[in-house]
TIKOLFI-353037 format. One record per residue (C-alpha): residue number from 1; residue in one letter; x, y, z. Coordinates in nm, 2 decimals. Layout:
# residues N
<pt><timar>NUM</timar><zagu>A</zagu><px>X</px><py>Y</py><pz>Z</pz></pt>
...
END
This chain:
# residues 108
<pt><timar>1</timar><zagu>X</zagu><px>-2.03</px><py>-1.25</py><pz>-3.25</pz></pt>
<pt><timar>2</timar><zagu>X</zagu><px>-1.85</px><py>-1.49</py><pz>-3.06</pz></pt>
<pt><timar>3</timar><zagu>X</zagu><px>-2.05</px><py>-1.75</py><pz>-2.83</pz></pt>
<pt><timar>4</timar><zagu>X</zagu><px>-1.68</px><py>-1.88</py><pz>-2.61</pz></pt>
<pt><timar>5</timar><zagu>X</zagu><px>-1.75</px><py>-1.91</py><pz>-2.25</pz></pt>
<pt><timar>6</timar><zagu>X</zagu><px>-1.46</px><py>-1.66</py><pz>-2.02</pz></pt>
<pt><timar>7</timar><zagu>X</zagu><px>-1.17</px><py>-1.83</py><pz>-2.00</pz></pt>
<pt><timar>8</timar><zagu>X</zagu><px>-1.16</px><py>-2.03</py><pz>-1.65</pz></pt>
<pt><timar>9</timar><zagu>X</zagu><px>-0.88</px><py>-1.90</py><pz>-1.41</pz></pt>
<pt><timar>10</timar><zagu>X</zagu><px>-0.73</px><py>-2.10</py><pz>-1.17</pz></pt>
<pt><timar>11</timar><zagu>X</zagu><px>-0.84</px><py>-2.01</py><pz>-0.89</pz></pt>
<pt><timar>12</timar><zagu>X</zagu><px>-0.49</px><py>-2.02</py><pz>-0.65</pz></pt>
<pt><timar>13</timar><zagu>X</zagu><px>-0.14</px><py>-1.89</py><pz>-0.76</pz></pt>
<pt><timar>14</timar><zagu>X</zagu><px>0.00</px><py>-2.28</py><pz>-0.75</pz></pt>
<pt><timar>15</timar><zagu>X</zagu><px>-0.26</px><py>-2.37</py><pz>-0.96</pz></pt>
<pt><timar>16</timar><zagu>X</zagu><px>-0.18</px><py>-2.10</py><pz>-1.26</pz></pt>
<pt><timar>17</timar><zagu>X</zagu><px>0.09</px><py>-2.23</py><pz>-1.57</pz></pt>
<pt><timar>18</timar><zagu>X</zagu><px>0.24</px><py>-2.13</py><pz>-1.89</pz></pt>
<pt><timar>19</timar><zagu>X</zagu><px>-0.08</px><py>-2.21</py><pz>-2.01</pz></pt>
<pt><timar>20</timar><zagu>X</zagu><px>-0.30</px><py>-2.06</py><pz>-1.82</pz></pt>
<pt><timar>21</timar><zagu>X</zagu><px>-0.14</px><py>-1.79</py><pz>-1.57</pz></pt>
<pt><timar>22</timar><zagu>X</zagu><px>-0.39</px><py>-1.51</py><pz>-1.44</pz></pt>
<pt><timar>23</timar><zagu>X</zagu><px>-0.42</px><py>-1.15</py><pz>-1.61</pz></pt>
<pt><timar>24</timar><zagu>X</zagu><px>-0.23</px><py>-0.88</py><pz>-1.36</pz></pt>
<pt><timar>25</timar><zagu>X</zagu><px>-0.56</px><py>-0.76</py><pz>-1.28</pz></pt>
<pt><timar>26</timar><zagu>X</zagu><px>-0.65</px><py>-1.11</py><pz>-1.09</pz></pt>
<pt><timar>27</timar><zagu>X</zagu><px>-0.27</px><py>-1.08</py><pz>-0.93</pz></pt>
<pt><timar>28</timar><zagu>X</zagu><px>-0.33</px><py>-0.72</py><pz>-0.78</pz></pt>
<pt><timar>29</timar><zagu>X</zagu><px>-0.73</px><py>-0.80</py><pz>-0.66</pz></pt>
<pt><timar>30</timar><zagu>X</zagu><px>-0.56</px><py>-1.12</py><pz>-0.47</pz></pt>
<pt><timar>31</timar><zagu>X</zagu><px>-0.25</px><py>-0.97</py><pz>-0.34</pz></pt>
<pt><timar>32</timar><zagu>X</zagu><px>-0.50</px><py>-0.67</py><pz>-0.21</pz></pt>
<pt><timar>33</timar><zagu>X</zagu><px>-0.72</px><py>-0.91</py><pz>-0.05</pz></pt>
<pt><timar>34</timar><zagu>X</zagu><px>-0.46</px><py>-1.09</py><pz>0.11</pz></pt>
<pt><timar>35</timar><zagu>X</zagu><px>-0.29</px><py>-0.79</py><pz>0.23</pz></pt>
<pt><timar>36</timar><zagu>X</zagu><px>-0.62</px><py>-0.67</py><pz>0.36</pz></pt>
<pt><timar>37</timar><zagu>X</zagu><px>-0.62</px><py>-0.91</py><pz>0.61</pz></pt>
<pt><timar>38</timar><zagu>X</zagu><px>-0.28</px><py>-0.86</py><pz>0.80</pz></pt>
<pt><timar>39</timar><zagu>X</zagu><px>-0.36</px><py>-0.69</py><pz>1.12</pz></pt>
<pt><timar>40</timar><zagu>X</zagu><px>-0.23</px><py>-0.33</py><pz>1.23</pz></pt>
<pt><timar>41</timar><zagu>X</zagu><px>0.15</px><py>-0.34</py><pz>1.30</pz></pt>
<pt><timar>42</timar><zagu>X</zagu><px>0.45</px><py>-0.13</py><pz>1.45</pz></pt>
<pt><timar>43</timar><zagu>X</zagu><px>0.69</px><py>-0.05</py><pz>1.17</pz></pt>
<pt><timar>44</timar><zagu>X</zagu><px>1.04</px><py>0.17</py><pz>1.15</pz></pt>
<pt><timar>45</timar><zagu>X</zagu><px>1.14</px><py>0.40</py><pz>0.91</pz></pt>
<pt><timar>46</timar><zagu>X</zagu><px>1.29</px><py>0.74</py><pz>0.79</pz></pt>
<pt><timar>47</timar><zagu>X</zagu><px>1.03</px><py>1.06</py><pz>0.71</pz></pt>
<pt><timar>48</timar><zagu>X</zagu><px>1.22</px><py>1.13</py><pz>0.37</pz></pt>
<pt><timar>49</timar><zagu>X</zagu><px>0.85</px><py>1.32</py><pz>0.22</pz></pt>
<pt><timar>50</timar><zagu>X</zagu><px>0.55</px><py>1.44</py><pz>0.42</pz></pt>
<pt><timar>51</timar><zagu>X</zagu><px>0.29</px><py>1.59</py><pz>0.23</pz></pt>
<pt><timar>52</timar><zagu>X</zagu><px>0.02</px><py>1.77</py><pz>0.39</pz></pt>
<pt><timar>53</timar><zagu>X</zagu><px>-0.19</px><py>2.04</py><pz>0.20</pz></pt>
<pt><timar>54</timar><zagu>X</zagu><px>-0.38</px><py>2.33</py><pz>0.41</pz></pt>
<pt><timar>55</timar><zagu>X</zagu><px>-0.76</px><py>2.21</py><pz>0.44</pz></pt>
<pt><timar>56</timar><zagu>X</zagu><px>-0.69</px><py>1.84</py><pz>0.35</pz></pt>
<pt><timar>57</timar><zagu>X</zagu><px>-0.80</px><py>1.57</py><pz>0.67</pz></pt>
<pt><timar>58</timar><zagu>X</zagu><px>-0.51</px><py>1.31</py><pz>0.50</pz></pt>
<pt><timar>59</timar><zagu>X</zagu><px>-0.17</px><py>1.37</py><pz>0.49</pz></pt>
<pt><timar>60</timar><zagu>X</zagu><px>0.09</px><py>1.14</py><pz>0.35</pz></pt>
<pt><timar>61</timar><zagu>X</zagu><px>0.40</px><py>1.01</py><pz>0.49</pz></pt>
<pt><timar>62</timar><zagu>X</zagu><px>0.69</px><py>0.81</py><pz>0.29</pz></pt>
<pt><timar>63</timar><zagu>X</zagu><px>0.90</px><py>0.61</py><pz>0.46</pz></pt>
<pt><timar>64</timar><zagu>X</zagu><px>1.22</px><py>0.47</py><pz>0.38</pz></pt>
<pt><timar>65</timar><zagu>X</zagu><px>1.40</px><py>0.20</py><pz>0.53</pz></pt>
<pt><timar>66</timar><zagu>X</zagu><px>1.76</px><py>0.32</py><pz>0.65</pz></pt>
<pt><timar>67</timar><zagu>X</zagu><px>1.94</px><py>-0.01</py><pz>0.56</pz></pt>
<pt><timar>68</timar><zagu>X</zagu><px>1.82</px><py>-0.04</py><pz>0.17</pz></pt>
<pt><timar>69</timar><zagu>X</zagu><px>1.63</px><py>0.11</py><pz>-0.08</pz></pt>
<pt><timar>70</timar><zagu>X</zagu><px>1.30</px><py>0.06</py><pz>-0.02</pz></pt>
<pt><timar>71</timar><zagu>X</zagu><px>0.99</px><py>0.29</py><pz>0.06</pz></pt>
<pt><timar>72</timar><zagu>X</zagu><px>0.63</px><py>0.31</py><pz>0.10</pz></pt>
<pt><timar>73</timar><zagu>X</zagu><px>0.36</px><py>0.52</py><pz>0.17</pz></pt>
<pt><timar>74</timar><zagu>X</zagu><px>0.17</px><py>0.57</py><pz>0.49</pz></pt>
<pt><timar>75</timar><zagu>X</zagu><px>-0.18</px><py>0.77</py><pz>0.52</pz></pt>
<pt><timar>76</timar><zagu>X</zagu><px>-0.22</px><py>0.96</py><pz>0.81</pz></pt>
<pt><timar>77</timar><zagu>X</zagu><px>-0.53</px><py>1.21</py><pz>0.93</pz></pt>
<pt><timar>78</timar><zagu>X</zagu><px>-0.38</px><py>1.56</py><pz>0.98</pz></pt>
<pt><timar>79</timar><zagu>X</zagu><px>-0.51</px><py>1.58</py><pz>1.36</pz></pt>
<pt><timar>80</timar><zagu>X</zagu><px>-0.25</px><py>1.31</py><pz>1.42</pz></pt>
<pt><timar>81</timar><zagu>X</zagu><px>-0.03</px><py>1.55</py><pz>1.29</pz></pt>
<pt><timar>82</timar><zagu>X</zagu><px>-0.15</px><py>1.79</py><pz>1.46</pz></pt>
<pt><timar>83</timar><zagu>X</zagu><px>-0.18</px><py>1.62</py><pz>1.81</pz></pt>
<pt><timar>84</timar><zagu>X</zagu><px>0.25</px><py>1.54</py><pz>1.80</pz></pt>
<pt><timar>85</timar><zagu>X</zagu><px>0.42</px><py>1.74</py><pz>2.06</pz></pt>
<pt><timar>86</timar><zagu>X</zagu><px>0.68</px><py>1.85</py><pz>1.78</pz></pt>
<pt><timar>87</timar><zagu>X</zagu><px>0.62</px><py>1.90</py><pz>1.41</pz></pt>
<pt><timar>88</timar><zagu>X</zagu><px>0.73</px><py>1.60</py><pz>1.20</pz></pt>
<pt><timar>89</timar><zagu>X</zagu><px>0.98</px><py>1.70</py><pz>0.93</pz></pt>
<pt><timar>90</timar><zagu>X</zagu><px>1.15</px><py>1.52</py><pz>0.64</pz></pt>
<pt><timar>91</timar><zagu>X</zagu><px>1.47</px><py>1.32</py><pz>0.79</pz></pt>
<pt><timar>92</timar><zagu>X</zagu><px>1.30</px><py>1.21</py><pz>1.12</pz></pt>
<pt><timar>93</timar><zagu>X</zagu><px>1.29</px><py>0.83</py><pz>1.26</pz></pt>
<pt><timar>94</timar><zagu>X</zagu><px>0.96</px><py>0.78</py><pz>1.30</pz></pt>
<pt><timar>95</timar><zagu>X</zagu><px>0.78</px><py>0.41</py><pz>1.47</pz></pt>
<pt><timar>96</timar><zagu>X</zagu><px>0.43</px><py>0.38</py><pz>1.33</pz></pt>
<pt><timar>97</timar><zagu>X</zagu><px>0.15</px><py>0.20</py><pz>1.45</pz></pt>
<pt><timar>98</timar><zagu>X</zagu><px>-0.04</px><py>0.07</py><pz>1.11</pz></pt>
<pt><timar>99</timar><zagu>X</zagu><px>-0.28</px><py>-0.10</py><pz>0.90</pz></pt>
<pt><timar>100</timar><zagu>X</zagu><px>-0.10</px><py>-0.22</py><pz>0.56</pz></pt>
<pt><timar>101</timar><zagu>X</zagu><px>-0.32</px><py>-0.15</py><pz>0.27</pz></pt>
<pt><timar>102</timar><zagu>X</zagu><px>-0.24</px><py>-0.22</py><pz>-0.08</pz></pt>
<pt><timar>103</timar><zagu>X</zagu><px>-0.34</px><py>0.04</py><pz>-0.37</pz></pt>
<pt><timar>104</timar><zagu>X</zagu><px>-0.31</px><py>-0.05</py><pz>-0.70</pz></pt>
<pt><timar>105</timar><zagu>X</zagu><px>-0.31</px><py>0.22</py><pz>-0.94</pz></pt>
<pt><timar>106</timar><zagu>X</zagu><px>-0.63</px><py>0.19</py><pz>-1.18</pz></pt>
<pt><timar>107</timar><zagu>X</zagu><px>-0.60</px><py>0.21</py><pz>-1.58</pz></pt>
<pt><timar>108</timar><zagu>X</zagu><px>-0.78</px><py>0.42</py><pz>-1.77</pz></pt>
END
């Protein structure tokens, strides 16, 4: 058995080196904390996959930006949806009002 104490991380991004850089794990947790924080903001984009499945309250929008190749995700409750005065469909230029979240996919 071995009796080593953890490994002390550095505790900022400056701080990390060759020798002792942080584990992605630490990378994502910061980077989702960080991006936690930013407050709700109006952002552009193209509807190029909204997928909404009968019975579900969430409903997911990608957008792409029109000038490079770049997408991300946006959560959206289906009464939002719902409440447009015309259906949303794939190809539309949408201006949403949101909260960034990050979502780092979990290992098994």
């Amino acid at each position: 058995m071995s009796t080593q104490a953890p490994r002390q991380l550095p505790a900022t991004a400056g701080q990390t080196t060759p020798e002792s850089p942080w584990p992605v794990r630490v990378l994502t947790t910061k980077l989702t904390d960080y991006v936690s924080k930013a407050p709700a903001l109006w952002v552009e984009g193209q509807v190029v996959q909204l997928t909404r499945r009968p019975g579900q309250p969430t409903c997911y929008l990608t957008l792409r930006d029109t000038e490079v190749d770049l997408s991300f995700q946006v959560t959206v409750h289906a009464r939002v949806l719902d409440a447009m005065p015309a259906p949303l469909a794939d190809g539309a230029h949408v201006v949403v009002h949101a909260r960034p979240q990050l979502w780092p996919r979990r290992g098994c």
